[in-house]
N, C-alpha and C positions, 0 to 999 in steps of 0.2 A: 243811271246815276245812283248815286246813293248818299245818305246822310250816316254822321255819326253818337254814337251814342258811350258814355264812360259809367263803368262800375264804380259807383262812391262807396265805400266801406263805412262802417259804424265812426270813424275817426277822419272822415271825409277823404281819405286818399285814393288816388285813383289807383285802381287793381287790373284794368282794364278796358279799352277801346275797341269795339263792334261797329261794324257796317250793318246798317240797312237799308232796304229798299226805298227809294223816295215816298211811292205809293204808301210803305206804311204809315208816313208821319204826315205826309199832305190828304191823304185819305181819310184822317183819324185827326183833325184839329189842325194841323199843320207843326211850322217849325216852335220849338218851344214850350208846346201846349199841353198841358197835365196829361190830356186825350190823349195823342200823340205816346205819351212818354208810358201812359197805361197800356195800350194796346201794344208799344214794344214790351212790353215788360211779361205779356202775356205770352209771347213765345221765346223770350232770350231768358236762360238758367243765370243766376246768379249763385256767385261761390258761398255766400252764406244770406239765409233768410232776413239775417239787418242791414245788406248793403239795397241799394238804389241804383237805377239809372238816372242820369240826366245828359239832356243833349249837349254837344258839343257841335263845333263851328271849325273846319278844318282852313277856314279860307279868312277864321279869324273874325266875322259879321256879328258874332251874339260870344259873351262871357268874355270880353279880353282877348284871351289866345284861346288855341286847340289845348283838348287835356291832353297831360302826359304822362304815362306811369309811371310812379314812383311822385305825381306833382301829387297835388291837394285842389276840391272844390271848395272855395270858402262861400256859404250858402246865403252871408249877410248881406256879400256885396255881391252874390251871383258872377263869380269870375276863376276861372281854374288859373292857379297860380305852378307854376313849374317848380319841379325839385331844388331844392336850395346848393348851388354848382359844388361851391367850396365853403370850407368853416369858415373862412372869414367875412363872406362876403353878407351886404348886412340888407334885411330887407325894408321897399319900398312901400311905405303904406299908400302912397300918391298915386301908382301905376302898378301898382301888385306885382313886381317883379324885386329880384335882386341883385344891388347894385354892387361893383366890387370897390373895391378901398381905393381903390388907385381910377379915375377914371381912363375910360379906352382910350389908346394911343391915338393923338390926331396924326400924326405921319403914319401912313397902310403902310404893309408891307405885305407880302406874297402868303407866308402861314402868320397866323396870331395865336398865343394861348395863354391862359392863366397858367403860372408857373407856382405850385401851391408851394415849393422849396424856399423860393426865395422872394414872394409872397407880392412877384412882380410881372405885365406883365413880359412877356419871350416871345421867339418865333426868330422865323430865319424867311431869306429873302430870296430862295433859286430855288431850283429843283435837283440841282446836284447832289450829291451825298456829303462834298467839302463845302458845302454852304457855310459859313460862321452863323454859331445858333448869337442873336442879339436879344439885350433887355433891353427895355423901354425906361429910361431915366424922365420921372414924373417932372424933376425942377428943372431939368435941362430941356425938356419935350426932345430927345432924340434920342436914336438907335445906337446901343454901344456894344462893343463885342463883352458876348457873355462870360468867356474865360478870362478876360482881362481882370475881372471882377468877382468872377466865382471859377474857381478851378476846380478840377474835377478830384 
């Protein structure tokens, strides 16, 4: 087994996510533990002598979420927050995530995605190639064909 560990850069972003061996971090203070975090530190190179390690939780147990490069460690509230998806979407300071403008669609459908064009969300509903791509109408809560509405 192995635990994880993320490179925080001088501007706290993660630059990068390392395995190690359980033994190093339960051997040396365990999960969390400065010890722990010293003793990796003593054999994992960091890309510049101002960044840091700190642990990470792939399964999610300690900081919120897993880091993710290109996310951020915010150190106040000790929680790796993810990269910010799209321009518009605005962050949560309650849950340290960010939320999109338009909430998720309560009707699923088969693919789902932020359509940063038309700033809604999209997604189609089969596996076929002639699937109709459909938006998401927030006041109506249902699936509308996309070209009806945006043509190409």
């Amino acid at each position: 087994m192995t635990k994880q560990f993320a490179e925080i850069d001088s501007e706290n972003k993660v630059i990068q996510v390392v395995e190690v061996d359980d033994a190093d971090v339960d051997n040396y203070g365990g999960d969390q533990s400065q010890t722990a975090v010293d003793h990796v530190s003593s054999f994992l190179s960091l890309h510049s002598p101002r960044n840091r390690w700190v642990q990470t939780s792939i399964n999610h147990s300690f900081r919120r979420r897993y880091a993710s490069i290109g996310g951020t460690y915010d150190p106040q509230n000790d929680v790796f927050i993810e990269a910010k998806p799209y321009d518009d979407f605005v962050f949560n300071s309650q849950n340290f995530s960010w939320d999109p403008p338009i909430p998720y669609p309560t009707t699923k459908i088969l693919h789902i995605y932020w359509d940063g064009k038309i700033k809604k969300w999209a997604g189609f509903n089969g596996e076929q190639a002639d699937s109709p791509m459909l938006f998401w109408d927030e006041n109506e809560l249902v699936w509308k064909n996309y070209l009806d509405y945006y043509p190409l």
